[in-house]
KEMI-158901 format. One record per residue (C-alpha): residue number from 1; residue in one letter; x, y, z. Coordinates in nm, 3 decimals. Example, Ala and Ser with C-alpha at 12.3 -4.5 7.8 and 13.67 -1.06 7.14 Angstrom:
// residues 2
NODE | 1 | a | 1.230 | -0.450 | 0.780 .
NODE | 2 | s | 1.367 | -0.106 | 0.714 .
//
This chain:
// residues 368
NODE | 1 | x | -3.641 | 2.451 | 7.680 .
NODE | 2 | x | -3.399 | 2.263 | 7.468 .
NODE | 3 | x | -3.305 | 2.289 | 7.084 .
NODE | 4 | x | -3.446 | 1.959 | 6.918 .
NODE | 5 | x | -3.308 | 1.779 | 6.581 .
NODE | 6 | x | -3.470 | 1.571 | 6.326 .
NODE | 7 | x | -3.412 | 1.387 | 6.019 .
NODE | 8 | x | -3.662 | 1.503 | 5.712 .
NODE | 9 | x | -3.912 | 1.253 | 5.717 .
NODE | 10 | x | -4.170 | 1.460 | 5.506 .
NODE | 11 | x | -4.415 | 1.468 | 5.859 .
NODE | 12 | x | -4.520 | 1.761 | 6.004 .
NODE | 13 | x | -4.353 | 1.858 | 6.348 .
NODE | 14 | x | -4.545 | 1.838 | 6.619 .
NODE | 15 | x | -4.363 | 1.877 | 6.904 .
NODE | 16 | x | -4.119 | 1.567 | 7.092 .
NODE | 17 | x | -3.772 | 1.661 | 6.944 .
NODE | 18 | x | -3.799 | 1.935 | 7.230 .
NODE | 19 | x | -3.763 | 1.888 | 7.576 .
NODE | 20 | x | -3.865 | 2.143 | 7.846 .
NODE | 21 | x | -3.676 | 2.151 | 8.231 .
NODE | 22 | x | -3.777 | 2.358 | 8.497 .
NODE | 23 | x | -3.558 | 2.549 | 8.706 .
NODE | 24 | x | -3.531 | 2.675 | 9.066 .
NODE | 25 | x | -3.838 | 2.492 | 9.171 .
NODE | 26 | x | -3.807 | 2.405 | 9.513 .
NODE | 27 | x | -3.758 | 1.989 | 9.580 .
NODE | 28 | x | -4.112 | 1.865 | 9.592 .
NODE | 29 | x | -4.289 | 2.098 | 9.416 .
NODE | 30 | x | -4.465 | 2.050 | 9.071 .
NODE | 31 | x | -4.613 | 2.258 | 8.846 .
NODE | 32 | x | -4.919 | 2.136 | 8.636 .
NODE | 33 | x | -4.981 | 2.146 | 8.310 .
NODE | 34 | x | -4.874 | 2.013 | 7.975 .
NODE | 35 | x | -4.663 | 2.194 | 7.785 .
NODE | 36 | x | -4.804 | 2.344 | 7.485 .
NODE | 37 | x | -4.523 | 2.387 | 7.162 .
NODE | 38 | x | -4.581 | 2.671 | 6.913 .
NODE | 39 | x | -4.330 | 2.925 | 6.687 .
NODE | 40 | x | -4.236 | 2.900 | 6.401 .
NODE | 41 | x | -4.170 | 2.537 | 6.438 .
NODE | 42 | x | -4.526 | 2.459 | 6.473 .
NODE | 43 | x | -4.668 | 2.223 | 6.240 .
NODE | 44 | x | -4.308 | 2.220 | 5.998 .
NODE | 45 | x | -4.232 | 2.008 | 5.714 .
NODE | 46 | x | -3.928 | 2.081 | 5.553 .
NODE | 47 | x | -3.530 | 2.063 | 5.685 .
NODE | 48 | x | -3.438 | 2.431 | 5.806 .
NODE | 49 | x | -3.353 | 2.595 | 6.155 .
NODE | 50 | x | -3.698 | 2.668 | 6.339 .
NODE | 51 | x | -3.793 | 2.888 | 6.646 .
NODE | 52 | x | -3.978 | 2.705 | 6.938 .
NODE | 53 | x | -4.153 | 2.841 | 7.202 .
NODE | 54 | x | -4.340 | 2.669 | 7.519 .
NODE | 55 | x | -4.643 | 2.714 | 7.751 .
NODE | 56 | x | -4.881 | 2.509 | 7.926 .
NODE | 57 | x | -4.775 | 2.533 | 8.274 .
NODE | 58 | x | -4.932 | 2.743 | 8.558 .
NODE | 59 | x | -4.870 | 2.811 | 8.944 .
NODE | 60 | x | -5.157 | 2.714 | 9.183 .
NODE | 61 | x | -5.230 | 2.616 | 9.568 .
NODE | 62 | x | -4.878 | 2.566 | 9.719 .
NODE | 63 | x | -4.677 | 2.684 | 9.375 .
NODE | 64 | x | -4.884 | 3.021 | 9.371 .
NODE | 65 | x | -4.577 | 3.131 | 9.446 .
NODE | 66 | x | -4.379 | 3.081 | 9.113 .
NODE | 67 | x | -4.394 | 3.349 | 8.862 .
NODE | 68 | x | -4.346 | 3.118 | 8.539 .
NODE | 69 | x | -4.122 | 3.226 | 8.275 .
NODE | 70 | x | -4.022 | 3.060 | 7.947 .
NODE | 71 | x | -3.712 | 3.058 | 7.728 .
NODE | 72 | x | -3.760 | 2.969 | 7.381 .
NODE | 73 | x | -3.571 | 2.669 | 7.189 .
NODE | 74 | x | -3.509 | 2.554 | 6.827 .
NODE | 75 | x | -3.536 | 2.277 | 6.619 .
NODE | 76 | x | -3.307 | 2.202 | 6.318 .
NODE | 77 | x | -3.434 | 1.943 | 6.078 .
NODE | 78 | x | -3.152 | 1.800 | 5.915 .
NODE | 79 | x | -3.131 | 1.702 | 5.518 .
NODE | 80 | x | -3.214 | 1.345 | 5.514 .
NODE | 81 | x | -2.942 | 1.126 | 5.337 .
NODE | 82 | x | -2.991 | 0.961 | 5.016 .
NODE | 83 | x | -2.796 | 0.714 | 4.820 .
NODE | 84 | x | -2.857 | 0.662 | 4.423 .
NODE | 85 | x | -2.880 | 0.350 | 4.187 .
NODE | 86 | x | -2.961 | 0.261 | 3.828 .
NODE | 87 | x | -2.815 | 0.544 | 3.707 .
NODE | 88 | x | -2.768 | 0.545 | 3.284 .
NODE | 89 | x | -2.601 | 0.757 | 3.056 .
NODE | 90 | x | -2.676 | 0.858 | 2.719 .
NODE | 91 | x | -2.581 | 0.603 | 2.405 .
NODE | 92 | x | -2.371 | 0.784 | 2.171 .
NODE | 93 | x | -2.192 | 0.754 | 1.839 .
NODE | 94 | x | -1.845 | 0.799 | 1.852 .
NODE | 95 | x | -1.705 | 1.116 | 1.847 .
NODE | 96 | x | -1.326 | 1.057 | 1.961 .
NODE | 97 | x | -1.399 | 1.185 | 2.357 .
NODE | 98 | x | -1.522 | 1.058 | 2.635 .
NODE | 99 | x | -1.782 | 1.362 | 2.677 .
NODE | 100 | x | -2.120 | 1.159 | 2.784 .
NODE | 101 | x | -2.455 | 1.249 | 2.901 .
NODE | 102 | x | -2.641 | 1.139 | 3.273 .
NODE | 103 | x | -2.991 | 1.030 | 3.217 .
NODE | 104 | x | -3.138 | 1.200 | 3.497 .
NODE | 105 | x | -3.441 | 1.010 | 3.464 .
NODE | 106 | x | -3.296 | 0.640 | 3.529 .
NODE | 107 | x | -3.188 | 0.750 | 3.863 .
NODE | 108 | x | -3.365 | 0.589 | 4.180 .
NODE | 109 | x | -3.337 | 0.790 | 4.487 .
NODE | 110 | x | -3.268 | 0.535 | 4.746 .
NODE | 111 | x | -3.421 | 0.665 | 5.094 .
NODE | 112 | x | -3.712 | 0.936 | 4.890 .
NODE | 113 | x | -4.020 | 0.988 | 5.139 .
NODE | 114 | x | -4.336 | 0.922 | 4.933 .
NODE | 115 | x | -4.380 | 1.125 | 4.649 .
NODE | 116 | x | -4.142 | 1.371 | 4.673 .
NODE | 117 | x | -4.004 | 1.528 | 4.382 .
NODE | 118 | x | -3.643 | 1.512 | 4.305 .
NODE | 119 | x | -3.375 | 1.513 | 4.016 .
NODE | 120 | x | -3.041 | 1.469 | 3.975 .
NODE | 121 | x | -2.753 | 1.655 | 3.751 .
NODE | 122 | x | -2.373 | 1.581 | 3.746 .
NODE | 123 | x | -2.107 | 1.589 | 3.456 .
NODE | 124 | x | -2.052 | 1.266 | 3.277 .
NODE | 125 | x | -1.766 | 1.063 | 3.143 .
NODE | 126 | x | -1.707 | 0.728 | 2.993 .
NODE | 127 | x | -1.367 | 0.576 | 3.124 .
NODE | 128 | x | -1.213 | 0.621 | 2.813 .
NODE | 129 | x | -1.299 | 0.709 | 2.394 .
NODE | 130 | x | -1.337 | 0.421 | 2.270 .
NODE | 131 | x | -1.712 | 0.192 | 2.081 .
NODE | 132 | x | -1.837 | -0.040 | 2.346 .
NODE | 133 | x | -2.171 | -0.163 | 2.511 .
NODE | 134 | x | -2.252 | -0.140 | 2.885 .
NODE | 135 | x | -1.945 | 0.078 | 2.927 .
NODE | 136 | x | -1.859 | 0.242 | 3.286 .
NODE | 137 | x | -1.940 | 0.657 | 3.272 .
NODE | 138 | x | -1.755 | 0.795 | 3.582 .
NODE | 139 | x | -2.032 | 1.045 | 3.741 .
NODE | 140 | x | -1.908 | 1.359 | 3.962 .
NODE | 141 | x | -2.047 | 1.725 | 4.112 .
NODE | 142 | x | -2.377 | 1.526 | 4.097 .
NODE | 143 | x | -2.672 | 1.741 | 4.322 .
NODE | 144 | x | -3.009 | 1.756 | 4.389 .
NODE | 145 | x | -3.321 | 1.949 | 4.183 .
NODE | 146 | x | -3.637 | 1.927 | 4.217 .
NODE | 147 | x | -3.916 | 2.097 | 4.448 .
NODE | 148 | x | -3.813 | 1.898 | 4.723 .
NODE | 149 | x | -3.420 | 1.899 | 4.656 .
NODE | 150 | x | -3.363 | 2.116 | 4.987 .
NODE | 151 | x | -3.484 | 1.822 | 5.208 .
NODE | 152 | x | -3.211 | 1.563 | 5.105 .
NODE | 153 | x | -2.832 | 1.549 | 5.096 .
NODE | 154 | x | -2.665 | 1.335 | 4.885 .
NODE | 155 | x | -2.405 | 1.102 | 5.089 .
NODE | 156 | x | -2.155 | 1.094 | 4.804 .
NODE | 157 | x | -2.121 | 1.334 | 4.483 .
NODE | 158 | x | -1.993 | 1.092 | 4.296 .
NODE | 159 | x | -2.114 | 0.733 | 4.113 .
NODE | 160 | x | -2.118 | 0.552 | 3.774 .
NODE | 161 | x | -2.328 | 0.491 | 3.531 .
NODE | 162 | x | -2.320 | 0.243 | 3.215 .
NODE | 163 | x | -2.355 | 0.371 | 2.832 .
NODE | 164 | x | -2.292 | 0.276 | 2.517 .
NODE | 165 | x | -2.055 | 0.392 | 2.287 .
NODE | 166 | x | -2.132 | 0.317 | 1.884 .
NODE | 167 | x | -1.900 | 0.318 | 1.571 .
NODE | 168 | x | -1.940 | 0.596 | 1.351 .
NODE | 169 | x | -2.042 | 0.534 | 0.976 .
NODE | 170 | x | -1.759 | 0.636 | 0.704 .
NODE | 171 | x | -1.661 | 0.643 | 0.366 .
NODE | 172 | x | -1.332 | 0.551 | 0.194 .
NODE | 173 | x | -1.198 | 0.755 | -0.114 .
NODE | 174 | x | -0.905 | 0.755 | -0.300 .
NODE | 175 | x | -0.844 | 0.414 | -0.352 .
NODE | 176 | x | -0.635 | 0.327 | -0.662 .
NODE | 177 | x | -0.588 | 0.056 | -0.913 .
NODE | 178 | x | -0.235 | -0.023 | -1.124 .
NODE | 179 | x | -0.216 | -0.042 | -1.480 .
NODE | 180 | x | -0.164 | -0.420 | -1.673 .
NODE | 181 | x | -0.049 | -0.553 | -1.952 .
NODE | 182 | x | -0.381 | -0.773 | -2.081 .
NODE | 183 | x | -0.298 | -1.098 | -1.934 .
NODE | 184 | x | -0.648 | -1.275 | -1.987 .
NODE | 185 | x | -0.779 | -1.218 | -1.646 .
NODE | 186 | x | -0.985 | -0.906 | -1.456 .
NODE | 187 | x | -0.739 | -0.939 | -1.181 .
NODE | 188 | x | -0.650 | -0.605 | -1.058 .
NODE | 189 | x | -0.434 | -0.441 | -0.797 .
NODE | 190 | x | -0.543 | -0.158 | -0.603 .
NODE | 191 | x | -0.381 | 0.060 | -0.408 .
NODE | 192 | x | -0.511 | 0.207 | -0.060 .
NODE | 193 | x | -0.180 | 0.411 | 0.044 .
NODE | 194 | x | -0.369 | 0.730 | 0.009 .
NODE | 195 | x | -0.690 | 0.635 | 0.060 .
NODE | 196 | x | -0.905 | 0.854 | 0.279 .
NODE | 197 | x | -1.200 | 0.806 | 0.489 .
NODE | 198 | x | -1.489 | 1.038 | 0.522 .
NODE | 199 | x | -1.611 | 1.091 | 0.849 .
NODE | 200 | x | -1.298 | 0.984 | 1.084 .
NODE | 201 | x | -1.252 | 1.234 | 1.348 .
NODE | 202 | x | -0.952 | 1.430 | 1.358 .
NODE | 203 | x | -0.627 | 1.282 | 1.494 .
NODE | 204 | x | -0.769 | 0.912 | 1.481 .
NODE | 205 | x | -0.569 | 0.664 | 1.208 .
NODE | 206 | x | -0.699 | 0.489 | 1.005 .
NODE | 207 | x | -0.589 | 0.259 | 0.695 .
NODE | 208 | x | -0.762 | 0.018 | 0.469 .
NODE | 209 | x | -0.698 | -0.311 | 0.273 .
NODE | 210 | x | -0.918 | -0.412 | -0.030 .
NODE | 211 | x | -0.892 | -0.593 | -0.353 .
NODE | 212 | x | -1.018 | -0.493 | -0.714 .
NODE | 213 | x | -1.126 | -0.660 | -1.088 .
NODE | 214 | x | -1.173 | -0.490 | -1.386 .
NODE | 215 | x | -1.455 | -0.524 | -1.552 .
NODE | 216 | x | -1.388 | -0.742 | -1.789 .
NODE | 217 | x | -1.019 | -0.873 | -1.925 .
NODE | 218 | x | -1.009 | -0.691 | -2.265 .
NODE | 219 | x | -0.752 | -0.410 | -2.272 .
NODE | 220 | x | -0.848 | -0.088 | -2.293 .
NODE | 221 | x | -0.812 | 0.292 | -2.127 .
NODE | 222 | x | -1.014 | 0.425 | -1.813 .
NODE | 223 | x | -1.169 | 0.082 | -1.732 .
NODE | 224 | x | -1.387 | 0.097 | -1.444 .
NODE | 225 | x | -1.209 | -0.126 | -1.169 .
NODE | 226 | x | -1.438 | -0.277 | -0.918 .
NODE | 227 | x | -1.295 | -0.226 | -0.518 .
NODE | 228 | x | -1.424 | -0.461 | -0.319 .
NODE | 229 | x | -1.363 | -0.626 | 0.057 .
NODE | 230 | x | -1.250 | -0.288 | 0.176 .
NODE | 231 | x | -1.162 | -0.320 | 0.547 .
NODE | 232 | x | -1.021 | -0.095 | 0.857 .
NODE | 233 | x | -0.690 | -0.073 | 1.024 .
NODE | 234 | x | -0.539 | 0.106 | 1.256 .
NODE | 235 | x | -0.543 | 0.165 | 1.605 .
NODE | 236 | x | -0.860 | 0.333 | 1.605 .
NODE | 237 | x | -1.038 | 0.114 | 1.308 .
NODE | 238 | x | -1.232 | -0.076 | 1.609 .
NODE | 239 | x | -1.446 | 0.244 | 1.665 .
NODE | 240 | x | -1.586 | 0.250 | 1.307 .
NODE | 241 | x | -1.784 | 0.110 | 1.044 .
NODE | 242 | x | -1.781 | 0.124 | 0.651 .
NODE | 243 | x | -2.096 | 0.245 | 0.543 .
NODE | 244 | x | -2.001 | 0.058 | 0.188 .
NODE | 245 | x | -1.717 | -0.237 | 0.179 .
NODE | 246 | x | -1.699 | -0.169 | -0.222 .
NODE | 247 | x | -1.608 | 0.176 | -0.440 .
NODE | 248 | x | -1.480 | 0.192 | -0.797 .
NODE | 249 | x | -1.141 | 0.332 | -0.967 .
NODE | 250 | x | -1.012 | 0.326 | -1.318 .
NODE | 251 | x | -0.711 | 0.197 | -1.455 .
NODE | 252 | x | -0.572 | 0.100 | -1.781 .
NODE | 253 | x | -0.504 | -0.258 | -1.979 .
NODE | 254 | x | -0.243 | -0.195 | -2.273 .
NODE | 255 | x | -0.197 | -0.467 | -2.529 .
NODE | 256 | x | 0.002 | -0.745 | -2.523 .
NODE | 257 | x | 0.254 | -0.813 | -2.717 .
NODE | 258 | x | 0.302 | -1.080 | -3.015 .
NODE | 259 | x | 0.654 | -1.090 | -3.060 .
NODE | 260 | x | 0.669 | -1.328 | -3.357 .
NODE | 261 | x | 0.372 | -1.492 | -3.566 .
NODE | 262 | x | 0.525 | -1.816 | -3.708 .
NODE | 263 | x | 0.368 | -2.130 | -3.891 .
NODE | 264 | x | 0.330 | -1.922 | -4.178 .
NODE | 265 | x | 0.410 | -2.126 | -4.478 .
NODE | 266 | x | 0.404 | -2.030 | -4.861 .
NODE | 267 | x | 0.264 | -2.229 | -5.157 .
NODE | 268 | x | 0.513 | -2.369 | -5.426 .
NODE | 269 | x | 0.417 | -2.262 | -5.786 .
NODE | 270 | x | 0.549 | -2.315 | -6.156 .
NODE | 271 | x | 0.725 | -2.017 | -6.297 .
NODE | 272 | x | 0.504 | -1.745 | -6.368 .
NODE | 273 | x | 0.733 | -1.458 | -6.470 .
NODE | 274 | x | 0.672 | -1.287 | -6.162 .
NODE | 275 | x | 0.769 | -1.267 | -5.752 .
NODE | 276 | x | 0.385 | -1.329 | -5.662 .
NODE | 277 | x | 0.338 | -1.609 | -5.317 .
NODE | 278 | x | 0.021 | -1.739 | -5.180 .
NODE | 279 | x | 0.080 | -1.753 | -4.800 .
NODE | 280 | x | -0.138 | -2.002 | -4.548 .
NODE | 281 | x | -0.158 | -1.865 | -4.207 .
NODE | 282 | x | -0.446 | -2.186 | -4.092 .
NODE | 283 | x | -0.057 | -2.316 | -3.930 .
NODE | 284 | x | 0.003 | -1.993 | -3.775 .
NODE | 285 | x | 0.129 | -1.990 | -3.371 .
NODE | 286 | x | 0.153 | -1.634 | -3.185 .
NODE | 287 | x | 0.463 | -1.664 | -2.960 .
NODE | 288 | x | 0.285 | -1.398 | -2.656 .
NODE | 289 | x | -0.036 | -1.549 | -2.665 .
NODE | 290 | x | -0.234 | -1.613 | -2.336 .
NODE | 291 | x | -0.355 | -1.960 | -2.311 .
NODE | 292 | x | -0.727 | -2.000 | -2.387 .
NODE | 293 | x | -0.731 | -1.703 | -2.659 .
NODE | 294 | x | -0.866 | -1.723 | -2.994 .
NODE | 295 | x | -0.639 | -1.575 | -3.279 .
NODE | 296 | x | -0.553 | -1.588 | -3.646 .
NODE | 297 | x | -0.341 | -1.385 | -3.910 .
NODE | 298 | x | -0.372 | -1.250 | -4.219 .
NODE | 299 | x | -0.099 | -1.188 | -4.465 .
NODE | 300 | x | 0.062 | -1.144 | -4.780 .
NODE | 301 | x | 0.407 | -1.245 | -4.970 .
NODE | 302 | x | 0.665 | -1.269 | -5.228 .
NODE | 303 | x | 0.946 | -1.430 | -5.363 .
NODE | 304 | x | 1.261 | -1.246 | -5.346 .
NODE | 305 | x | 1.279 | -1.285 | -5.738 .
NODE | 306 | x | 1.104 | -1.461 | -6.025 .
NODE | 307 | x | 1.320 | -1.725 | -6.098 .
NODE | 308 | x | 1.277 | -2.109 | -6.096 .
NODE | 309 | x | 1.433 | -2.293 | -5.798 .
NODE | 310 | x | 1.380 | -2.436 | -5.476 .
NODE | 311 | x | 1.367 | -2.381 | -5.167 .
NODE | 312 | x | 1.372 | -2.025 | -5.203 .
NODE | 313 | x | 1.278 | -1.765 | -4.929 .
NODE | 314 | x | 0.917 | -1.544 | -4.971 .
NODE | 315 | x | 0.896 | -1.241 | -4.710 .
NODE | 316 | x | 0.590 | -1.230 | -4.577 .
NODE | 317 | x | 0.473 | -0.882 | -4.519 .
NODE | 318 | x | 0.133 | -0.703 | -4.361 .
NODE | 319 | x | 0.075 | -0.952 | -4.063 .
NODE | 320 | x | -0.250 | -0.874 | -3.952 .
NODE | 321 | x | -0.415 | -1.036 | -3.639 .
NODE | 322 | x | -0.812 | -1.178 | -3.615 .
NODE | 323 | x | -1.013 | -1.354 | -3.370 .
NODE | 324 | x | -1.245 | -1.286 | -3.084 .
NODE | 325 | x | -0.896 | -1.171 | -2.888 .
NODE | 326 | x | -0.744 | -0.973 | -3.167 .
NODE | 327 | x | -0.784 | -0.667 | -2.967 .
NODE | 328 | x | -0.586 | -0.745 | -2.689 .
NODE | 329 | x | -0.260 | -0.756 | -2.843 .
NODE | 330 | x | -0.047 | -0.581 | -3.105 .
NODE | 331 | x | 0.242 | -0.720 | -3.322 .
NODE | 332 | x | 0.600 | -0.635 | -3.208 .
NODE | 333 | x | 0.662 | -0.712 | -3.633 .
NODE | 334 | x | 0.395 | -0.776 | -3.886 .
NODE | 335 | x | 0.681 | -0.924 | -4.110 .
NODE | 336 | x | 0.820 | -1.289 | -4.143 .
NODE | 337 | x | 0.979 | -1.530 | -4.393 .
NODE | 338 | x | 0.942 | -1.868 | -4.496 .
NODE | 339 | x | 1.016 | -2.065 | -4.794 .
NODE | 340 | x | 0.818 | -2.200 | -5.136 .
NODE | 341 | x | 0.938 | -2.359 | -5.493 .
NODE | 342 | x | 0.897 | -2.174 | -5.822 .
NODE | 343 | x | 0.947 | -2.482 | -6.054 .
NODE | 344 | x | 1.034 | -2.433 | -6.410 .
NODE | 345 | x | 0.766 | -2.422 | -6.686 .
NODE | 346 | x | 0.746 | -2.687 | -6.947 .
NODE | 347 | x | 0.764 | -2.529 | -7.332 .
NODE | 348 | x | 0.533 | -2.795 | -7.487 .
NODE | 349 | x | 0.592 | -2.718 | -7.821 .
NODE | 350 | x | 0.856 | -2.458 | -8.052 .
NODE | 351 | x | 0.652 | -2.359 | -8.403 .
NODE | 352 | x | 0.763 | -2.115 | -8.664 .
NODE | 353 | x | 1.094 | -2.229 | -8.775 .
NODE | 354 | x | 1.119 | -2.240 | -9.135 .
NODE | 355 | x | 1.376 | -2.384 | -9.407 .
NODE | 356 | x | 1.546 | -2.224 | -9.711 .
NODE | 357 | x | 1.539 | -2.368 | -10.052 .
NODE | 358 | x | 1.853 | -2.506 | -10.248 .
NODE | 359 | x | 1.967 | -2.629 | -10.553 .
NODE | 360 | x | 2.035 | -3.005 | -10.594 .
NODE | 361 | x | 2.413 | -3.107 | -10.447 .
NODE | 362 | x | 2.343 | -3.472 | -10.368 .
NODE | 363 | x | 2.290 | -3.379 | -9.943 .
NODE | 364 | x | 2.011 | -3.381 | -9.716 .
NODE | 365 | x | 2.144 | -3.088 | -9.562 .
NODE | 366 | x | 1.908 | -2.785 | -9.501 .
NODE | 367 | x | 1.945 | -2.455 | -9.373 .
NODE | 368 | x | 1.680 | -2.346 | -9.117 .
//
């Protein structure tokens, strides 16, 4: 009897792989009968190496004279081949590797008899780090599970698969603004140099670029600076995303200066005895002022003596600044000069003189 083969085909065996000769029978002869399979092979399912034995034949009339004996075969059923398809892979956020998961379940088993029971496992690997969609995952080592895994043979233990890759979410800290001199506007400039981000996986690089405003354009210390616009750089910026474009910083406005309040004038007055001015600042000008600001002055002054004459110079002292902007500047002086007339007083009229008596000399002459 001869050793049969088979492919798994999930059918019972039933004899046909097999083939039986007959030996030293004499030309002509024939023995009847069918032959009749059993062993272990009888009535077998699943791949393996099986026993087969034969019977069925029997010696009568002219072949009375065969004594009939029977040596056993085998039959091997072989793993049947499979290829697989549709094969997925995990979606994942990034993480800096290429590590990625096989979903076993998206796998179709092409050449599967019925409803056989199969699954698949293998290591994983998108072709490189980086976020994408519908990204190739290189698949290797893959083999068979399942109840019915010992049936089938994979024809190759390798394949791809198609994943995603996501950014990962992060925060940016650290982000600086400058100090100003008040120049009327919230315009601020930040700083990102050491900025750092919250969530970046070790060894990536990352940087950032972002503007700022104060909050408003009076000066001040600690004013809160509003970051805003923040965006990613770097080589690895494309596998991440903010999980806020804005933050906040502080940062100082100082003053302004004034460097010189003129348009001051003084009022001319008659001689009073003493150095006293009256100053007019309406005229005033504020050489540092930002266009658009509202200021005025206060101030005092004084001749630089009592006297009567013209033209002559008052120093004006205790320059004070007003207005809605007042506070954004401070005076590199508070002193000036300008110049006023102290005109002379009129004496309207001299009383109190008097006249001595005489005795008659023929004059007019009097002593007073």
């Amino acid at each position: 009897m001869s050793n049969g083969t088979k492919v798994y085909d999930g059918t019972a065996y039933a004899g046909g792989a097999n083939t039986t000769t007959l030996s030293n029978l004499v030309a002509g002869n024939v023995l009847p009968g069918t032959p009749v399979y059993a062993g272990s092979a009888a009535g077998v399912v699943n791949a393996g190496t099986y026993a087969v034995s034969v019977s069925g034949y029997y010696a009568t009339g002219g072949q009375s004279a065969y004594a009939i004996s029977y040596i056993d075969g085998g039959l091997v059923i072989t793993p049947r081949l499979l290829t697989l398809s549709g094969a997925t892979a995990g979606n994942k956020v990034y993480d800096g590797t290429t590590a990625a998961t096989l979903n076993a379940g998206s796998v179709v088993f092409n050449g599967k008899i019925g409803s056989d029971v199969l699954t698949v496992a293998g290591a994983a690997a998108f072709t490189d780090k980086n976020v994408g969609t519908g990204k190739t995952v290189n698949l290797s080592g893959l083999s068979l599970g399942g109840a019915d895994a010992a049936n089938y043979a994979l024809q190759t233990t390798t394949g791809s698969a198609v994943g995603d890759i996501t950014p990962k979410a992060l925060t940016v800290t650290g982000i600086t603004a400058g100090n100003k001199v008040y120049d009327g506007t919230t315009a601020a400039t930040v700083s990102t140099a050491g900025a750092t981000f919250a969530g970046m996986v070790n060894g990536d690089s990352l940087n950032a670029t972002a503007s700022g405003a104060f909050g408003d354009k009076n000066a001040a210390t600690g004013k809160t600076v509003n970051v805003s616009g923040i965006t990613l750089g770097g080589i690895d910026a494309g596998n991440y995303t903010l999980a806020s474009s804005t933050a906040s910083t502080t940062a100082d406005i100082s003053r302004a200066a004034i460097n010189a309040v003129t348009g001051i004038t003084a009022g001319g007055k008659v001689y009073d005895g003493t150095a006293t001015a009256t100053v007019n600042t309406n005229g005033a000008t504020f050489a540092g002022m930002v266009n658009g600001d509202s200021l005025n002055a206060t101030a005092s002054g004084v001749f630089t003596d009592k006297n009567a004459a013209t033209g002559k110079t008052v120093n004006v002292s205790g320059i004070a600044l007003g207005g809605a902007d007042a506070g954004n500047y401070t005076l590199t002086s508070n002193t000036a000069s300008t110049t006023a007339d102290i005109s002379r007083a009129a004496i309207n009229a001299v009383t109190g003189i008097t006249a001595g008596s005489k005795v008659y000399d023929g004059t007019a002459t009097a002593t007073v």
